[in-house]
C-alpha positions in Angstrom: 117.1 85.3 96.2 116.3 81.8 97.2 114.2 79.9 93.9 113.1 77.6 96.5 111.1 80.5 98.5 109.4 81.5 95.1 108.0 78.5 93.9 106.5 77.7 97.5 105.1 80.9 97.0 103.9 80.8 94.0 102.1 77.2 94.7 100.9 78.9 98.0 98.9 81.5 96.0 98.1 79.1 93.1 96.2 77.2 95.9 94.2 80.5 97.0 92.9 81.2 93.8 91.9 77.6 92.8 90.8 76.7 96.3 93.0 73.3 96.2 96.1 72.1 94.7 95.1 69.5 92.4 95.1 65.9 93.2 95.5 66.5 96.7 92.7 67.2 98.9 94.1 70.5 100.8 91.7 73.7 101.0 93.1 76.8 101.0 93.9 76.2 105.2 95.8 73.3 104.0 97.4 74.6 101.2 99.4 77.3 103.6 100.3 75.3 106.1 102.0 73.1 103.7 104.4 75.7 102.3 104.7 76.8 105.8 105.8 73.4 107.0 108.2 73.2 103.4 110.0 76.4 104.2 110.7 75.5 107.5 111.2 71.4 106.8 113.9 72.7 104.0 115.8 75.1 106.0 114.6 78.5 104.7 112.5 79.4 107.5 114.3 78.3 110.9 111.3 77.5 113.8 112.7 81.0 115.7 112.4 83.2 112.2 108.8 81.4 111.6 107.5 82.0 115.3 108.5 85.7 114.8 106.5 85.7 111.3 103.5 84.8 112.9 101.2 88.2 114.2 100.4 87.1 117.6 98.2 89.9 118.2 96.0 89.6 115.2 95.2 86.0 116.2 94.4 87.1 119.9 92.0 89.8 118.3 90.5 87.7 115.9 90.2 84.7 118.4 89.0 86.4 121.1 85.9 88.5 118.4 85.2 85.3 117.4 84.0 84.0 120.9 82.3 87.0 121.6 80.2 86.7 118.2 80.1 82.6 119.9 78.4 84.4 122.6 75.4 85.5 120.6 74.8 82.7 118.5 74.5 80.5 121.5 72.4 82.9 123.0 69.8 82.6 120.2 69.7 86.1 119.8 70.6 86.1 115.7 67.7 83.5 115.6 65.6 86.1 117.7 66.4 88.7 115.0 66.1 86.9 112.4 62.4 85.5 113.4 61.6 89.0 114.5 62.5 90.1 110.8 60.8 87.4 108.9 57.1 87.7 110.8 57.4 91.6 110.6 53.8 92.6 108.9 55.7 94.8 106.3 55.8 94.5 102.5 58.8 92.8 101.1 60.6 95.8 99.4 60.3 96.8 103.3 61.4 93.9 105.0 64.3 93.6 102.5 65.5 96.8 103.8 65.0 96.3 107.3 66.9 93.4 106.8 70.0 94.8 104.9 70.6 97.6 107.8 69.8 94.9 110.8 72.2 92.6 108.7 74.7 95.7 108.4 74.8 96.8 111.9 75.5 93.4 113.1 77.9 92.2 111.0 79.5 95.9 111.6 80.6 94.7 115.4 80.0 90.7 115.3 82.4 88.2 113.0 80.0 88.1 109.4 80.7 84.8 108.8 79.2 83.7 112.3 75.7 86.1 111.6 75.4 84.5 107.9 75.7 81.1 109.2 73.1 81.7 112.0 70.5 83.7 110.5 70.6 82.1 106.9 68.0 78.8 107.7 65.9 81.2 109.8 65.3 83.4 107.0 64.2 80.7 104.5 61.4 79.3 107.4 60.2 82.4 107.6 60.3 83.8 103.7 58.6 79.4 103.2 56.1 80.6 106.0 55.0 84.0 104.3 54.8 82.4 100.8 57.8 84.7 100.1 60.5 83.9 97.7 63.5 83.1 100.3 66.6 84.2 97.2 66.4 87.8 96.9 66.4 87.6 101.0 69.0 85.6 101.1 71.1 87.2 98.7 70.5 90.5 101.1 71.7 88.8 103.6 74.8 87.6 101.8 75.5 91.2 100.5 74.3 93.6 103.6 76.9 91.0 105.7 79.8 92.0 103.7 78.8 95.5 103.0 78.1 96.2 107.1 81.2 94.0 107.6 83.3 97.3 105.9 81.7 99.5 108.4 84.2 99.2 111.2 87.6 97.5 111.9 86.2 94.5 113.7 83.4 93.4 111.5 85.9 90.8 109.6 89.0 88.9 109.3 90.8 91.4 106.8 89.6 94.2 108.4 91.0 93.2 112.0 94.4 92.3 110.4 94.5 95.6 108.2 93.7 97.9 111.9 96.5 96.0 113.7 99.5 96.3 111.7 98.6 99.9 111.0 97.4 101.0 113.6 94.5 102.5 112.0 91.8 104.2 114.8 88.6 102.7 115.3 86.4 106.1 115.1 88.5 107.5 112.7 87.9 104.4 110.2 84.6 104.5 111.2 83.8 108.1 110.1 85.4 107.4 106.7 83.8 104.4 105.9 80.3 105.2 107.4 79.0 107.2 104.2 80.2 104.4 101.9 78.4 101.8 103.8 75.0 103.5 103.7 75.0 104.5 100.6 76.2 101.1 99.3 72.9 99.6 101.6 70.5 101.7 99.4 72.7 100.5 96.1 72.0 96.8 97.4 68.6 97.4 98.2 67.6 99.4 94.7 69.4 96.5 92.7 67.4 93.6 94.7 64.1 95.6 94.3 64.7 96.0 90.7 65.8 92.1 89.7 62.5 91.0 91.1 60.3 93.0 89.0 57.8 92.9 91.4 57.8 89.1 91.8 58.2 88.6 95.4 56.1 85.5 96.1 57.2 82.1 95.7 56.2 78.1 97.3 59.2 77.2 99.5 58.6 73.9 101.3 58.7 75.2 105.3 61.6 73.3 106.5 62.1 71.7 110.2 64.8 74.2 112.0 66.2 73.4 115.6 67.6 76.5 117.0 68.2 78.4 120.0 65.5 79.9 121.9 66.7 83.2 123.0 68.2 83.1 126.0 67.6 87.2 127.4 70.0 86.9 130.0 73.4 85.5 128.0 72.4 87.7 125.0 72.5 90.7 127.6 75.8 89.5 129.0 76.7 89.8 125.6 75.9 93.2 124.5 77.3 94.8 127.6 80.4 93.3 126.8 80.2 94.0 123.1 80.0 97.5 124.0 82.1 97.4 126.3 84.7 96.4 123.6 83.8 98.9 121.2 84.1 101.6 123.6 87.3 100.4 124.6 88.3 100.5 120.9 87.5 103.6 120.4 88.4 105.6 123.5 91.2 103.9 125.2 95.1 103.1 124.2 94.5 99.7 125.5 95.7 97.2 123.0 93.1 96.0 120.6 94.0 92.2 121.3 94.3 92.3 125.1 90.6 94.0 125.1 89.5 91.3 122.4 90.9 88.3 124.7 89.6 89.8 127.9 86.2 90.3 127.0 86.4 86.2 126.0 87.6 85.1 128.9 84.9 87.4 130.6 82.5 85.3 128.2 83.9 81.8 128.9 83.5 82.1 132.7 80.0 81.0 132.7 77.9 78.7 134.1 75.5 77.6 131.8 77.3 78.2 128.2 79.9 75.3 127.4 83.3 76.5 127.1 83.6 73.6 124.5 80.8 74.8 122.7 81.9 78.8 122.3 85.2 77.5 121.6 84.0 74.7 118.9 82.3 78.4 116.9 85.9 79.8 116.6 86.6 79.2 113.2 89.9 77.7 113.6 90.8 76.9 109.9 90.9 80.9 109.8 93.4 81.1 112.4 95.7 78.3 110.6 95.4 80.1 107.2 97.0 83.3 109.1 99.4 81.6 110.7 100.3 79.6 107.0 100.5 83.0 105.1 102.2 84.7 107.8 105.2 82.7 107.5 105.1 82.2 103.2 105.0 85.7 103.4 107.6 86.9 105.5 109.5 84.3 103.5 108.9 86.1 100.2 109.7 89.3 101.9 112.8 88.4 103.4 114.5 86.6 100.2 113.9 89.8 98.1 111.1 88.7 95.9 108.3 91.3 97.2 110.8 94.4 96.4 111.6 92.4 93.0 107.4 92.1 92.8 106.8 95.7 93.4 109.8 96.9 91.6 108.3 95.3 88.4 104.7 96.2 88.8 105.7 99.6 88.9 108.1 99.3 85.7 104.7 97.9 83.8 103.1 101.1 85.4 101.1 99.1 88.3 102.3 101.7 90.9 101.0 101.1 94.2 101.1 103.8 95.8 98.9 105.4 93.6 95.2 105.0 96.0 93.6 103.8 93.0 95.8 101.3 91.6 96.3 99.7 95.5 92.2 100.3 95.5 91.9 98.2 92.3 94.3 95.7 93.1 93.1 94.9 96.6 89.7 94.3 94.6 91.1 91.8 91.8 92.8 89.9 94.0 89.8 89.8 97.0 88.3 87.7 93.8 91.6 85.5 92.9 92.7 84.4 96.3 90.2 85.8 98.1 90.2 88.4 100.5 92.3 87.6 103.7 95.4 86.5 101.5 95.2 89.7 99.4 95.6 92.1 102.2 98.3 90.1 103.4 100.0 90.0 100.1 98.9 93.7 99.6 100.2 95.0 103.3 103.5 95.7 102.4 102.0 98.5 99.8 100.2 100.4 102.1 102.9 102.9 103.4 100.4 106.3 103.1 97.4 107.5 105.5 94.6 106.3 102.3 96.1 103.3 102.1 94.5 101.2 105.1 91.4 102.4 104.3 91.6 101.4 100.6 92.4 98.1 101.6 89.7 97.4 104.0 86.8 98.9 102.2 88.1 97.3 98.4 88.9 94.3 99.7 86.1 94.1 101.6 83.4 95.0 98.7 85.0 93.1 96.4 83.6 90.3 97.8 80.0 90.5 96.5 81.1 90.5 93.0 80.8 86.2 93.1 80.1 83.7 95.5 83.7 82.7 95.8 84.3 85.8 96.8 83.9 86.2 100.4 82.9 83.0 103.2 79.6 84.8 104.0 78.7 84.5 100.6 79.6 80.6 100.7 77.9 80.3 104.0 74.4 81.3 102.7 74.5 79.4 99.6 75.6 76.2 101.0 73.5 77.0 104.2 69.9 77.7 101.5 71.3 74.3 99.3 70.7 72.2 102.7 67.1 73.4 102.7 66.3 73.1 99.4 66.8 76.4 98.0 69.1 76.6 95.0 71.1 79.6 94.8 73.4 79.6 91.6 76.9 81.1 90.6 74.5 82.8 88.0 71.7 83.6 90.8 74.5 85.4 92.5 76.3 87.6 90.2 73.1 88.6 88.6 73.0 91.0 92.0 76.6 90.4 93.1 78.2 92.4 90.2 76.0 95.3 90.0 76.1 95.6 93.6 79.7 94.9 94.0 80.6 97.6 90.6 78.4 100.5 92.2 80.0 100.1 96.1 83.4 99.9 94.8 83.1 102.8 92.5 81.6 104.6 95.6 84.3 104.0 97.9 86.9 104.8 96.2 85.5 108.2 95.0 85.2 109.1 98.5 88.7 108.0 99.5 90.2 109.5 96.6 87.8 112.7 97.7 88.5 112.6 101.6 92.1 111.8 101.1 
């Protein structure tokens, strides 16, 4: 076992869990493309082996969701949902929970990230319009996006990568994780409704948004593609990826929406950390260390493949290094039917528990700072860890019970 390969490794990780390595200014992108480039720059991973690392397919799924999701944005339709939403003449208990299952169903078939982004600044002109305190809104959003998110095997990243390498099937996942999702909506919603207290209204400057006017025909184009992708997933033995990059290209031939445009929405960084952690990984693999790893969690009784010790792992680390990099370090583990859906749904709930744990979550917060609503670390987990506690306990009762 090569020492070299560990402690490229080890720093990999070390980056995903502090975000950085410090005194350098790498992210967590950065951080896995530089052990990628060390392994191969010292000889441990030859070009050919790290090529072969890499999960072709995922990308092409996850690039080619990303532009679909592209599609929408630039179709204005999330900031036609969103206004929609925030004018409905409904009280605010209501309208939260209108919003958590609109939120839920879209992030269940579009990228999360991309809906969070979009919708966030609409919400606060329209909670600022009402007189309505925009946070408990906004934290809906943050939540419902994540929880919706676990609904189906394209609503994110970890998700995608989880269906592909085991071939989990859409409808099947779906069925499972359906109950888990709504009742973890009406865990949300009872937690928001009962940290306000009642105190809904609040004086939020009304701040100046440019965005899309909806555009019927392009947001039409999308959903019959949209649907035409999730019936293929669901129905068909077509590969996943090959449907995923069709349906782009189908969405790129256009001629009013800039190619340049849908293209600039694909989170690219994403894409880079995949390929980064594909090839760290494989290198960890192939020296030995993961059987060492496993071999020794299971000697200190960490067993996992025991559902509930992968369950509660894949949730721990979601918050460490976040949630992408956990199910990649977590893959190899999951050798048994329950095991793919442990991953995706822990992994995936795990992320309300703080900010740092999931993008949407960073997305709203960052997106509600730029218009002068403060959302704190505090803020968060005050609805975060309840939230996150109760859906977790939830979905892995009804694993454990279905399995």
């Amino acid at each position: 076992m090569d020492w070299l390969v560990l402690a490229v490794f080890v720093a990999v990780y070390l980056g995903m869990f502090l975000g950085e390595l410090p005194g350098l200014a790498l992210d967590r992108t950065g951080v896995a493309v530089l052990g990628a480039i060390a392994l191969v720059a010292s000889g441990r991973v030859t070009p050919e082996m790290a090529w072969q690392a890499v999960d072709v397919p995922t990308l092409a799924l996850l690039a080619g969701l990303m532009v679909v999701s592209a599609q929408f944005r630039l179709a204005g339709f999330y900031t036609f949902i969103a206004r929609r939403l925030a004018s409905a003449a409904v009280a605010p208990p209501v309208l939260l929970a209108w919003l958590l299952v609109v939120v839920a169903v879209l992030s269940a078939f579009l990228v999360n990230d991309i809906v969070c982004l979009a919708m966030a600044p609409i919400l606060v002109e329209g909670c600022a319009r009402r007189g309505l305190d925009p946070v408990p809104f906004l934290l809906g959003l943050a939540c419902a996006a994540n929880i919706g998110s676990a609904a189906t095997l394209m609503g994110n990243p970890q998700n995608m990568l989880i269906a592909q390498k085991l071939h989990l099937g859409f409808l099947s996942y779906l069925g499972l994780a359906f109950p888990v999702v709504i009742l973890s909506l009406a865990a949300c919603w009872l937690v928001l409704v009962l940290q306000q207290k009642g105190q809904w209204f609040a004086h939020t400057p009304i701040p100046a948004i440019t965005a899309r006017e909806l555009s019927r025909w392009q947001a039409a184009k999308g959903l019959v593609v949209l649907g035409a992708v999730v019936l293929a997933f669901s129905v068909t033995p077509w590969p996943r990826e090959i449907v995923a990059v069709t349906a782009a290209g189908l969405l790129l031939t256009s001629r009013r929406m800039a190619s340049r445009e849908m293209l600039g929405l694909v989170d690219w960084q994403l894409l880079a950390l995949f390929v980064g952690l594909f090839v760290v990984n494989h290198a960890f693999a192939v020296e030995g260390w993961m059987a060492a790893a496993l071999s020794k969690l299971s000697g200190w009784g960490l067993d996992l493949s025991q559902p509930a010790v992968l369950f509660l792992s894949a949730a721990a680390l979601s918050n460490l290094v976040s949630n992408v990099p956990a199910v990649m370090l977590l893959l190899p583990s999951a050798t048994y039917p329950a095991a793919g859906p442990i991953l995706a749904l822990a992994s995936t709930l795990a992320g309300n528990l703080l900010v740092v744990g999931s993008i949407a979550n960073i997305i709203v917060v960052e997106q509600a700072a730029q218009l002068g609503v403060g959302i704190s670390a505090r803020d968060h987990a005050r609805v975060g860890v309840p939230v996150s506690l109760i859906t977790l306990f939830l979905a892995l009762a009804w694993v454990l019970l279905a399995f």
